[in-house]
N, C-alpha and C positions, 0 to 999 in steps of 0.2 A: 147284810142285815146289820142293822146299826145296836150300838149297847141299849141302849132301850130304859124301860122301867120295869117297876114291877107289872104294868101293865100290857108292855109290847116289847118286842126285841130281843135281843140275846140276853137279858137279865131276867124277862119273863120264861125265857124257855129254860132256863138254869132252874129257877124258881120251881115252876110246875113238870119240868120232864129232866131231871138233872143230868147236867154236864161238868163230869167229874177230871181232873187232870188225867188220869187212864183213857177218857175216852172223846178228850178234845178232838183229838186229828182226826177217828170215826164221825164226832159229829161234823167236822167244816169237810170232809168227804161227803158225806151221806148230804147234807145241804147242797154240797157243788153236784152233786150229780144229780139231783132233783130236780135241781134249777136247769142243768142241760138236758136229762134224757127225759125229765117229767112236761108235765101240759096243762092248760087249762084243763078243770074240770068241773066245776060246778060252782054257783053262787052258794056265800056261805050261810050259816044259819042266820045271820045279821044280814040285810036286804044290802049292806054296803060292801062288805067283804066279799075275797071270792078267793077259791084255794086252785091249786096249783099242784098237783099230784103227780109221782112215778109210783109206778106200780112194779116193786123191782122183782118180786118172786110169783107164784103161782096161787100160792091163797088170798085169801081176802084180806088178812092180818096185813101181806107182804107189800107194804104201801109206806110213804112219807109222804105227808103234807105240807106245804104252806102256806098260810091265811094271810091274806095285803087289804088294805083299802082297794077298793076298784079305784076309787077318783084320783088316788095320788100315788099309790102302790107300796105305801107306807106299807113296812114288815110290821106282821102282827107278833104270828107267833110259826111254831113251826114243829114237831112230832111224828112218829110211828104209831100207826094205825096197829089192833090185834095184842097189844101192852097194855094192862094198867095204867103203866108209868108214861107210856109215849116214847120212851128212850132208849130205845135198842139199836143204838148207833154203827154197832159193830156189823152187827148182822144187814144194816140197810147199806153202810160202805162196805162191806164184802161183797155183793150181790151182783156189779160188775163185772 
């Protein structure tokens, strides 16, 4: 995931789901294992996008997403499902 803007990337996920120095490591955890144990799952709300989901615990909450371009795979954004905030970084890299 590249730094991004306010629009996309790790600058927008700071933005809208924060990542705070306590829970850096959590979030490039909880990202790499998404990326390995998670899967295609559904086009996103934008006809272009498409997200990319692990479903790490047993509720419906217990989910991280992430949003890419289909065309180029460009990082959008990225978040926990079941949060206000999106950023429950701890609890998606513990999960494991």
């Amino acid at each position: 995931m590249r730094c991004g803007d306010p629009t996309k990337g790790v600058v927008h996920v700071d933005l809208d789901h924060e990542i705070t120095e306590q829970t850096a490591d959590a979030f490039q955890n909880c990202l790499s294992d998404t990326m390995q144990f998670g899967g295609y799952d559904r086009p996103g709300t934008n006809p272009s996008l498409s997200v990319w989901r692990w479903q790490f615990g047993p509720g419906r909450g217990d989910a991280a997403e992430f949003v890419y371009e289909s065309a180029n795979g460009e990082r959008i954004t990225f978040y926990n499902l079941g949060v206000a905030s999106g950023n429950e970084w701890q609890r998606c890299a513990g999960a494991r």
